[in-house]
N, C-alpha and C positions, 0 to 999 in steps of 0.2 A: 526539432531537437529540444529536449526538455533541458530546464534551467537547472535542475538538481536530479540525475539520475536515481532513482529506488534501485535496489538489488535485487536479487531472484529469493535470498537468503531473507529480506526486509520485507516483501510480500506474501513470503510461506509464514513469521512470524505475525507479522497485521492478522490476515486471515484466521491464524491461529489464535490472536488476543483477543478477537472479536466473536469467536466460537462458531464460525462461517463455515461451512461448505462450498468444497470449489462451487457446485449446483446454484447455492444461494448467494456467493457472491457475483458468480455470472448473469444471473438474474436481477439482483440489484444494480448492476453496472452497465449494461445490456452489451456484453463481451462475451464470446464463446467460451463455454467449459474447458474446450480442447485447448485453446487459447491459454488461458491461466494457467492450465497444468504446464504448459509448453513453456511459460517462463516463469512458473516457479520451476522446474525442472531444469533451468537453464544455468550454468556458473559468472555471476558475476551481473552486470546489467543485461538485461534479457534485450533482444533487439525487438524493436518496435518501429512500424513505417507510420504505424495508422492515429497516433497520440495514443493509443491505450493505455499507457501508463502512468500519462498525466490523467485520464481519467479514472484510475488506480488510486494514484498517490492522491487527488482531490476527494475521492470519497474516502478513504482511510484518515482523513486527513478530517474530515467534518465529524467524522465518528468518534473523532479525540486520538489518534494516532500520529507521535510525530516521528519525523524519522533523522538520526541521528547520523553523525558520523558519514562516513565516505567509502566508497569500494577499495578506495588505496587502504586507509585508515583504521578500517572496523564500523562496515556498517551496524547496525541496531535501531532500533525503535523502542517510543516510552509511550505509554497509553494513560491519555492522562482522565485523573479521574472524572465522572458526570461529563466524558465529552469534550471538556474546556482546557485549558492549556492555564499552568497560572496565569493570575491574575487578568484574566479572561471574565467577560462580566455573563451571567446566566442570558440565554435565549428566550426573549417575551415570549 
């Protein structure tokens, strides 16, 4: 069980802020195509047995993507810029 759920709604926008392709972010995460359409596709948190979502949320997340808010709440996401979150020191 993941510690902070992403939304189906928070990974169609990742994907989209990062200018991805279901294709290539399949390939980047080594998750099936079907897969990701199947929960962005889905309303609300996508079910997940196998952790792929923490392995979602961890690369969206190294990319400069945070994720905001809650499914009760108003999820969203902030992309922040050069990758880094403020006050975040640059990568040697």
């Amino acid at each position: 069980m993941q510690a902070q759920s992403i939304t189906a709604a928070q990974l169609r926008a990742a994907r989209g802020a990062l200018k991805l392709s279901v294709r290539e972010l399949a390939e980047r995460v080594g998750i099936g195509s079907a897969t990701i359409v199947r929960y962005e596709a889905s309303e609300g948190v996508p079910k997940s047995r196998k952790g792929h979502l923490d392995v979602l949320r961890s690369y969206f997340e190294q990319a400069g993507i945070e994720f905001i808010g809650t499914a009760d709440e108003g999820p969203g996401i902030r992309l922040w810029k050069d990758g880094r979150r403020s006050g975040e020191d640059a990568a040697p």
